[in-house]
N, C-alpha and C positions, 0 to 999 in steps of 0.2 A: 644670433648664432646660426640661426636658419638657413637664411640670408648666407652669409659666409662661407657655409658648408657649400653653396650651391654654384657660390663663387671660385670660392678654393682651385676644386678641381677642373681639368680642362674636358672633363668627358662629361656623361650622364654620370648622375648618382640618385641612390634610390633610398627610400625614405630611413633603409635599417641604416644606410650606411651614415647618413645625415646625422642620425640620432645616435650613431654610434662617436660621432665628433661632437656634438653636441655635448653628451654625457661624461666624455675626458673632461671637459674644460666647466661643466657645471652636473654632479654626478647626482643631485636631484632633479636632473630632467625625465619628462615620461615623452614616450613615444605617440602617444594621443595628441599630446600638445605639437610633435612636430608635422602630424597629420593633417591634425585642423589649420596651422600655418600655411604647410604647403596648398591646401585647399583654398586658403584667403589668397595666397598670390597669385594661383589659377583663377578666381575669381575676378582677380584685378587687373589680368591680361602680362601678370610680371612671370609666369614660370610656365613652360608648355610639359605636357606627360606623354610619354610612348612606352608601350610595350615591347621590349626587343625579342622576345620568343622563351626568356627564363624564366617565366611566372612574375616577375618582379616589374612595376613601375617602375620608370625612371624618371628625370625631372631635368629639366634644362631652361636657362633663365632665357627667357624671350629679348632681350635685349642682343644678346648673338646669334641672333638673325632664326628666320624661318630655315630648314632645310630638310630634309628626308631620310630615309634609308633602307638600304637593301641588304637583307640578311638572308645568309644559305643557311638552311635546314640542315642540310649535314653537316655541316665544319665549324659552324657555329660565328663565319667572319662577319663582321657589320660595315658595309662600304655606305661614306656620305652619299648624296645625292642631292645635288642643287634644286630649290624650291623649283625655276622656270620649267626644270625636265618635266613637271604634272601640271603646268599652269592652264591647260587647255582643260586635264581635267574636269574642274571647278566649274568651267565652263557648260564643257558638254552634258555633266551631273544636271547641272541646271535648268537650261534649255530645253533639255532633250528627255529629261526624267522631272525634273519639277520638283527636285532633289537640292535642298540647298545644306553642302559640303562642311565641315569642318576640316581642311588639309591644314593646318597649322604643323602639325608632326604627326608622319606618316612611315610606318614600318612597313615595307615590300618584304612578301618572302617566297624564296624558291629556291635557287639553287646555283651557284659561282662558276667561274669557268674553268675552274678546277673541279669541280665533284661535278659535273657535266660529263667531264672526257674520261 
């Protein structure tokens, strides 16, 4: 049902919201159990986590692809961002700092070109 939950929707969803689908369709579920879940799927390389700036993890199933994002502190918008735009990144962490990266999903934040002007 985990699983499902993670599928369902087409955005992030975050662990209450999982467990809040979860618990309609089997109303003895605990929320512990959907934590430790989602832990085993990041373990197994099947679910990546980002923090989008609301206190709340999110979760998004690694099979739809790596990619990024950028979020403004003021307005609260969250714009994609294609993996290749940090690819150098990873690189330069590497190389140049001796820093080996985890970019799998990656929250940018600062500010849109609306709450700029």
């Amino acid at each position: 049902m985990v699983v499902e939950a993670l599928h369902g929707g087409a955005d992030h969803i975050s662990a209450e919201e999982i467990y809040e689908q979860v618990r309609d369709r089997y109303p003895y579920a605990n929320i512990s159990t959907v934590y430790r879940t989602l832990e085993l799927l990041k373990e197994l390389g099947l679910v990546t986590e980002v923090e989008l700036g609301d206190g709340r993890v999110r979760y998004h199933p690694a099979e739809r692809g790596r990619h990024h994002h950028l979020v403004c502190q003021k307005c609260g918008i969250i714009l994609d961002l294609p993996e290749n735009a940090i690819s150098n990144l990873e690189d330069v962490l590497f190389h140049e700092y001796g820093f080996q990266a985890d970019l799998r999903h990656l929250a940018i934040f600062g500010l849109c070109t609306e709450c700029r002007n």
